[in-house]
C-alpha positions in Angstrom: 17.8 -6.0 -22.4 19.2 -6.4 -18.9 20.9 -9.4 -17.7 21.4 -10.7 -14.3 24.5 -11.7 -12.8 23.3 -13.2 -10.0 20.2 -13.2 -7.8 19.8 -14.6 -4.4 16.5 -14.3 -2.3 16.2 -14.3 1.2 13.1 -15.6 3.2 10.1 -12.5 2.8 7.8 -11.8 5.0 6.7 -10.4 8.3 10.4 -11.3 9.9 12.6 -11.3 6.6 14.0 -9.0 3.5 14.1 -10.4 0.2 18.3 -10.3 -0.7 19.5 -9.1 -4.6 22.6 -9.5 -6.0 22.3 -8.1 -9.9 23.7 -5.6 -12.0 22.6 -3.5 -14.8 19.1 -1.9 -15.7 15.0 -2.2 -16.0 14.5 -3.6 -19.7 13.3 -1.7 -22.1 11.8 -1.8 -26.0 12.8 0.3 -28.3 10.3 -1.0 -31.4 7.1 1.9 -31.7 4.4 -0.8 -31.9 4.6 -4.9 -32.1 3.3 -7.1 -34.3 0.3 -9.5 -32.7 0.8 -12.9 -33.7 -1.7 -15.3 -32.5 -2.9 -16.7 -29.4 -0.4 -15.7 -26.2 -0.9 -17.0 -22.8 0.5 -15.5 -20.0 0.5 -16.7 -15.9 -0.9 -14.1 -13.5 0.3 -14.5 -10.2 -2.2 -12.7 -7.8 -2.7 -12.0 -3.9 -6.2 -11.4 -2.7 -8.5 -13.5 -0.9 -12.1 -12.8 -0.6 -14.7 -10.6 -2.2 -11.5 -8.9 -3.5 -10.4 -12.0 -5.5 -14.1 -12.3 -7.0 -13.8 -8.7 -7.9 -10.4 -8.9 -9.6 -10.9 -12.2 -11.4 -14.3 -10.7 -12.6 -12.3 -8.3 -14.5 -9.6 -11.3 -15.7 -12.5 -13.0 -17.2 -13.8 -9.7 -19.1 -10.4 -9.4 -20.4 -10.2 -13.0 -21.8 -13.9 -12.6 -23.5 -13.3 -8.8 -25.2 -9.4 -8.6 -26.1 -8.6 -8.8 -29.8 -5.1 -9.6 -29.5 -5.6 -13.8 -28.4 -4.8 -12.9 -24.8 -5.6 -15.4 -22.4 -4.6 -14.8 -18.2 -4.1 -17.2 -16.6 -4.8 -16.1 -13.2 -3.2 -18.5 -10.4 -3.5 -17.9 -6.7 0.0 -18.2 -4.8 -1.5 -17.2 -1.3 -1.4 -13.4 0.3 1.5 -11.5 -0.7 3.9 -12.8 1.4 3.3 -16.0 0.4 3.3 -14.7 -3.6 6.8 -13.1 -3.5 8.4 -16.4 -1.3 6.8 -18.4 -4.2 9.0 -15.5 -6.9 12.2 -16.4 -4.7 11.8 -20.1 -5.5 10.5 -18.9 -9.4 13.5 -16.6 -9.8 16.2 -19.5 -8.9 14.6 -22.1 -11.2 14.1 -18.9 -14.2 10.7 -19.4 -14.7 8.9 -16.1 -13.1 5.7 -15.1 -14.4 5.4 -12.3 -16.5 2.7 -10.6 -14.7 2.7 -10.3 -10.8 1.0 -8.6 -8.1 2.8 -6.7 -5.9 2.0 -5.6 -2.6 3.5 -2.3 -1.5 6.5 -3.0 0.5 8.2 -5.3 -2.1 8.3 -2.7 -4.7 11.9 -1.5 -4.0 12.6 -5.1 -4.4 11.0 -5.6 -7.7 12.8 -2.3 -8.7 16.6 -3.2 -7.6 16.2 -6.4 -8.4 15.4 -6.1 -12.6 12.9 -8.1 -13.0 10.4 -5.6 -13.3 10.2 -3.8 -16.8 8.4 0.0 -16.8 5.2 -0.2 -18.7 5.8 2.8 -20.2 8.9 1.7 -21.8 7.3 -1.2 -23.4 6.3 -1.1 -27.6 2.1 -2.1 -27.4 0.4 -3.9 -30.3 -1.1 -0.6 -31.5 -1.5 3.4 -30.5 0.7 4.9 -27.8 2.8 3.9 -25.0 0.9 4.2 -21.2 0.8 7.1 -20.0 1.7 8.0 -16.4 -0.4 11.0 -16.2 -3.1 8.7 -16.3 -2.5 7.7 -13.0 -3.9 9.2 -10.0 -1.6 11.0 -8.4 -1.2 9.5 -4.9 -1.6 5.7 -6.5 1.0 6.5 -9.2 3.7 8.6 -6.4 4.3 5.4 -4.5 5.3 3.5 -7.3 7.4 6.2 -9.1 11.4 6.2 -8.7 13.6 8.6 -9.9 11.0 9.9 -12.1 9.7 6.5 -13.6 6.9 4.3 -12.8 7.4 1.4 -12.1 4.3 -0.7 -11.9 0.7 0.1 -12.4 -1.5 0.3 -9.4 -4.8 -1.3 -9.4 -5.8 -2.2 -5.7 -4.9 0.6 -4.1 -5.8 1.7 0.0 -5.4 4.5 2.4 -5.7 4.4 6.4 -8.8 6.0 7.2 -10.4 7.2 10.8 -14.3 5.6 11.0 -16.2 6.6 13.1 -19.9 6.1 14.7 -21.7 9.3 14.2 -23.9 9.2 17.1 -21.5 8.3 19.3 -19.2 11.2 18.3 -22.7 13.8 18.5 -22.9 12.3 22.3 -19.4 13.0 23.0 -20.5 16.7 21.6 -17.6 16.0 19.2 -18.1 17.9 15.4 -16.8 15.5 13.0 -16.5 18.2 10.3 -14.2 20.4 13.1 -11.0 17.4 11.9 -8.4 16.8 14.2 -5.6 18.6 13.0 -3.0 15.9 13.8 -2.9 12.3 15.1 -2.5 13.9 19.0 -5.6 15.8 18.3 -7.0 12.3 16.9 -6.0 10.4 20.4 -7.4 13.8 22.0 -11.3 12.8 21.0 -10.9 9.3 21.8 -9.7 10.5 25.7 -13.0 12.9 25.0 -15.3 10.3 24.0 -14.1 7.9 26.9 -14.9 10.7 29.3 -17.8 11.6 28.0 -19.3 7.9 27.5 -17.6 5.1 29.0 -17.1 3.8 25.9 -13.2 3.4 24.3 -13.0 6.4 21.8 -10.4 4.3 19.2 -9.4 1.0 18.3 -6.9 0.1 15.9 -4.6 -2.8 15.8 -0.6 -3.2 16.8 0.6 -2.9 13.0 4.5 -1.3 12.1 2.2 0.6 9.1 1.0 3.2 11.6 4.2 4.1 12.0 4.9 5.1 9.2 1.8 6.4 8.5 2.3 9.3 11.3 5.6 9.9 10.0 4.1 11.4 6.7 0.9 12.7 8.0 4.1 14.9 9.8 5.9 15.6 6.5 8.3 13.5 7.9 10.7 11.0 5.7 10.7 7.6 7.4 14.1 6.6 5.8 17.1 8.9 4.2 17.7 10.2 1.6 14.0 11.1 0.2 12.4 7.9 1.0 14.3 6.2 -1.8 12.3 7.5 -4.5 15.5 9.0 -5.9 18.8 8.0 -7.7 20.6 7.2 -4.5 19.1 4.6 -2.6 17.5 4.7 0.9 20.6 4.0 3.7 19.0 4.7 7.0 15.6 5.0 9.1 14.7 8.2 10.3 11.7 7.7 12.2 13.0 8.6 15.9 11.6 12.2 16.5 10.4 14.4 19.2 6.8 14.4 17.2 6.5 10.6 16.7 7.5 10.2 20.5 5.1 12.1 21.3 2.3 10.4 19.7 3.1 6.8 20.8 3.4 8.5 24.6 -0.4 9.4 24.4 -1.1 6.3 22.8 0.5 4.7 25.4 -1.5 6.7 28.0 -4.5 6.6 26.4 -4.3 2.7 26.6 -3.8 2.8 30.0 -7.0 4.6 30.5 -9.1 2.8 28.8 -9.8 5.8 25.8 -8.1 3.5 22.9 -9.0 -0.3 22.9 -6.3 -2.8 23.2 -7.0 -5.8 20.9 -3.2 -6.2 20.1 -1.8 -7.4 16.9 -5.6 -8.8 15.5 -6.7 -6.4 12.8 -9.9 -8.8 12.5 -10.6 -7.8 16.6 -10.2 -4.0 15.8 -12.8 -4.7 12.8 -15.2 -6.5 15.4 -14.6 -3.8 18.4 -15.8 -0.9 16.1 -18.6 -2.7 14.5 -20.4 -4.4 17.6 -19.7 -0.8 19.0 -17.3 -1.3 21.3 -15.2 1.6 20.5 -16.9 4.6 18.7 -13.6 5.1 16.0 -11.4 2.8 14.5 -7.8 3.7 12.0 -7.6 1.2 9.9 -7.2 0.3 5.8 -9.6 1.8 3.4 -10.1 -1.3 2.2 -11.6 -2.7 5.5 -14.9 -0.3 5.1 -17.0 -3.1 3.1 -16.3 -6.0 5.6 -16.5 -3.1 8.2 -19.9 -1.6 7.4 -21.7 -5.1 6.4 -21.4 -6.4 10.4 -22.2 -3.0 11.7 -25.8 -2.0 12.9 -25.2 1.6 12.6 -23.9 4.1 9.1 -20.2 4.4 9.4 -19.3 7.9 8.2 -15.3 8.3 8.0 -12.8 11.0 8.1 -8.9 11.2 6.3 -6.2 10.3 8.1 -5.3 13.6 10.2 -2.5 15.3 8.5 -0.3 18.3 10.1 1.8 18.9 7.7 0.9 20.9 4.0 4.7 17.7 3.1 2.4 15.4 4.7 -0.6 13.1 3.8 -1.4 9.0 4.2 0.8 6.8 2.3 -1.2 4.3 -0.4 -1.2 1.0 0.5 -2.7 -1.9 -1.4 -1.2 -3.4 -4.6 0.2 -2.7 -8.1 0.7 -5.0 -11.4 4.0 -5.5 -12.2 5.3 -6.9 -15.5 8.5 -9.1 -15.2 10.1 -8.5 -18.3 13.6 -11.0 -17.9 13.6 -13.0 -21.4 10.3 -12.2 -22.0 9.6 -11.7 -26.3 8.3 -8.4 -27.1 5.1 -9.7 -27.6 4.4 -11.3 -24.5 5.7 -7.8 -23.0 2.9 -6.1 -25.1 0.2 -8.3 -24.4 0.9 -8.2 -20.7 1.2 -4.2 -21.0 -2.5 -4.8 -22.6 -3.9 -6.5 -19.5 -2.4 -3.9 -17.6 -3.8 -0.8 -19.5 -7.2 -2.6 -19.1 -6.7 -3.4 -15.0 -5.7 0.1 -14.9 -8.6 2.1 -17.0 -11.4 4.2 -15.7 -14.3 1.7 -15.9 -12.4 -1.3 -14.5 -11.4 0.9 -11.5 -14.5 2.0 -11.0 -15.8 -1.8 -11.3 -13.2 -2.7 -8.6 -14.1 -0.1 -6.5 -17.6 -1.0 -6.1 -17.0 -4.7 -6.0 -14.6 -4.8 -3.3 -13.8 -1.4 -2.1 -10.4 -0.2 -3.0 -9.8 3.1 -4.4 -9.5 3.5 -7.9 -5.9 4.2 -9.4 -7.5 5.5 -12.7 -7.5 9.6 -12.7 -10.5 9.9 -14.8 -12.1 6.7 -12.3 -11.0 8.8 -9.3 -12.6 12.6 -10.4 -15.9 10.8 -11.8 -16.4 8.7 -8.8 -15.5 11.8 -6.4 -18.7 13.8 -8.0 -21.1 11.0 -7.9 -20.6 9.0 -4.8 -23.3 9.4 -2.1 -22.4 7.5 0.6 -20.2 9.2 3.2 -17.6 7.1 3.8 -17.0 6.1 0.5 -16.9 10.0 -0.5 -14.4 11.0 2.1 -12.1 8.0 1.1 -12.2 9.5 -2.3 -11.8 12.4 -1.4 -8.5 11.6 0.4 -7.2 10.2 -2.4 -7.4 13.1 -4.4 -6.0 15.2 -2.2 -3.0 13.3 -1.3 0.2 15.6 -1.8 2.5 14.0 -3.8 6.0 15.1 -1.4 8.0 12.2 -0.7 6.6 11.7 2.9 3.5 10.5 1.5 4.7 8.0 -1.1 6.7 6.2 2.1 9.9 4.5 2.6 11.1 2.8 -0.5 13.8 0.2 0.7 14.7 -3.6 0.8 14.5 -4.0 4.5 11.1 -3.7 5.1 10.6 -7.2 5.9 13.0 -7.4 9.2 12.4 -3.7 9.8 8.7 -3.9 10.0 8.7 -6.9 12.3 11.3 -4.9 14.7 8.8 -2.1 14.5 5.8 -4.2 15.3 7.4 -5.3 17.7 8.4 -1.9 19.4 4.6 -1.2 19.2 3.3 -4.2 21.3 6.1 -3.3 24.0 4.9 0.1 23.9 1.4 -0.8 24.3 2.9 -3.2 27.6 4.5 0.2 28.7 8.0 0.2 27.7 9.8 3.1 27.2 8.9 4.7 23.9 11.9 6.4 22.7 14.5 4.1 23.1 11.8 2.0 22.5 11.8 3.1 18.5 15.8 3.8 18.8 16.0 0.4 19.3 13.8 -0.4 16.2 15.0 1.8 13.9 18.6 0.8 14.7 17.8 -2.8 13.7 16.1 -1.7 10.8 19.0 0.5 9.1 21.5 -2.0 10.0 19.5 -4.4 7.4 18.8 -1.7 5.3 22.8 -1.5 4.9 23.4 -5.1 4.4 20.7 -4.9 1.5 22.5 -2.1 0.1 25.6 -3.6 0.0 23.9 -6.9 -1.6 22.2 -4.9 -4.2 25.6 -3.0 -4.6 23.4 0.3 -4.5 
């Protein structure tokens, strides 16, 4: 098993990156199967808020009733997941982390450098085989895969999506089946729908993930070498292009005309704007559409995230469950790879999916629920999914910084939006953010 040297956590967040000293390796089991010996309880720490708690600690509780191992989660709330991995700094300095955590996206280089997290499929289970990768969609499982292992098991997992109000759009004399090609195409319609209608053709909020969500849809790595996902570690940014500048210069003059909807940094106003039909699209989360669709008067229909690129496609958001394997007996590692398994399996994701609307990182959920959903958004989120490449532009930037960078970026965005000058602009930005990203690396020792 691995053993820390030393580990020290910065503040994590919206303006910090979590800090790792350590040395060594992910744990691993060698044992084929382990013995089950009686009642095990094991602390969950989760994230959501919400209809998506009720849907996730619906399936805790039908783990608790129908295991046959004497598994009992204990599912405790530590606040959203910025909140959850401050609470793992404190938990890591005292030694008592929980042995099952949920992740949100941009921690998991963290969770990989640091060694707490062990691979589920290195870990000996009570009975049968080790998990399986492959049984992973491929898009869910790309973004948690480094150098060829993966890491974590995704189980809320979201896309950025384009909805859109159909009869505004048929107004317009737009053809939602005719896609935009690329995200300047995209802006292109909402300056064609303002024309056409008065009304803003596209609202989405100030947020450093469309960033790097127009970076992949161009094929394009957002940091060097390979987004991280490889045995050297990310050391730079590389997100200042001729493309990228190109887009935030519409965006910038589409603002100022009135075609895209400033509502700022509010993600909840962006929601609103699109649903009391103020503006006839909006980007945002795939995981938005229920809270979306239930204030709207009018069937939202939605399209995938424009991609020019055959290296491109929208990076997953969302969650995954890790299991923090530090000291942990081999039968507490098995019984937490059991919950996993179970988040993780076809019916369960197809349970989540309809109970709170995130995509299903099952492969079997994904290809059933793909051939029987009817309703149109829900379809073409699906169908997203599925199609997702799995180059390295669309698993995103794997790196410890993302907690300064993404501020800096965020805030490069908001001074765009005021008019500021867009390349040096994201210069700026993305010299702040690979200056942290090299004082992590030498932290980590990478």
């Amino acid at each position: 098993m691995k053993h820390l040297t030393s580990l020290r956590l910065g503040a994590v967040g919206a303006v910090a990156a979590l800090v790792v000293g350590l040395t060594g390796c992910a744990s691993e089991t060698t044992e084929t199967t382990v013995k089950s010996e009686g009642p095990i309880k094991l602390d969950f720490w989760y994230s959501v808020g919400g209809s998506s708690a009720d849907a996730l600690l619906k399936q805790v509780n039908a783990f608790n009733s129908s295991n046959k191992h004497q598994i009992t989660i204990n599912a405790i709330y530590q606040g959203d997941y910025a909140a959850t991995a401050a609470k793992l700094t404190n938990a890591v300095q005292s030694g008592d982390t929980p042995p099952l955590f949920q992740g949100g996206d941009t921690y998991t280089a963290y969770l990989h450098d640091s060694g707490l997290a062990t691979i589920p499929g290195s870990i000996s289970p009570f009975e049968g085989e080790k998990f399986n990768p492959d049984s992973v969609a491929a898009a869910a499982a790309n973004y948690y895969t480094i150098d060829s292992k993966l890491w974590a098991v995704p189980m809320m997992v979201s896309q950025p999506a384009v909805f859109f109000d159909p009869a505004v759009m048929s107004k317009a004399g737009i053809n939602p089946a005719d896609r935009p090609k690329n995200i300047q195409e995209l802006f292109d319609w909402a300056d064609k729908i303002h024309e056409a209608t008065g009304t803003p053709g596209l609202v989405f909020q100030h947020n450093e993930w469309w960033n790097e969500q127009f970076s992949a849809s161009n094929g394009v790595a957002y940091c060097t070498p390979d987004n991280g996902l490889g045995s050297e570690p990310a050391n730079a940014f590389a997100y200042v292009n001729d493309d990228l500048v190109a887009i935030w210069t519409h965006y910038q003059k589409s603002l100022k005309t009135g075609a895209i909807l400033n509502v700022g940094s509010d993600g909840t106003a962006a929601q609103r704007a699109f649903s009391s039909q103020q503006a006839a699209m909006l980007l945002a989360s795939s995981a938005s559409l229920g809270t979306t669709a239930a204030a709207a008067k009018f069937t939202i229909d939605a399209l995938p995230l424009p991609v020019a690129s055959d290296k491109g496609g929208a990076v997953p958001g969302g969650s995954a469950l890790w299991i923090l394997g530090e000291g942990r007996q081999p039968a507490e590692q098995a019984a937490a790879l059991e919950f996993a398994e179970f988040v993780g399996s076809s019916d369960v994701q197809k349970e989540i999916f309809k109970d709170s609307g995130y995509l299903p990182s099952s492969k079997a959920a994904l290809d059933e629920l793909k051939g029987s959903e009817t309703a149109p958004a829900k379809k073409a989120l699906l169908e997203q999914l599925a199609s997702t490449t799995d180059a390295n532009a669309a698993a995103g930037c794997h790196n410890g910084a993302f907690g300064q960078s993404r501020a800096d970026v965020r805030s490069a965005i908001q001074s765009i939006a005021d008019g500021a000058d867009v390349r040096a602009t994201l210069t700026t930005a993305q010299d702040k953010g690979t200056a942290a990203l090299k004082a992590y690396n030498e932290r980590v020792k990478r």
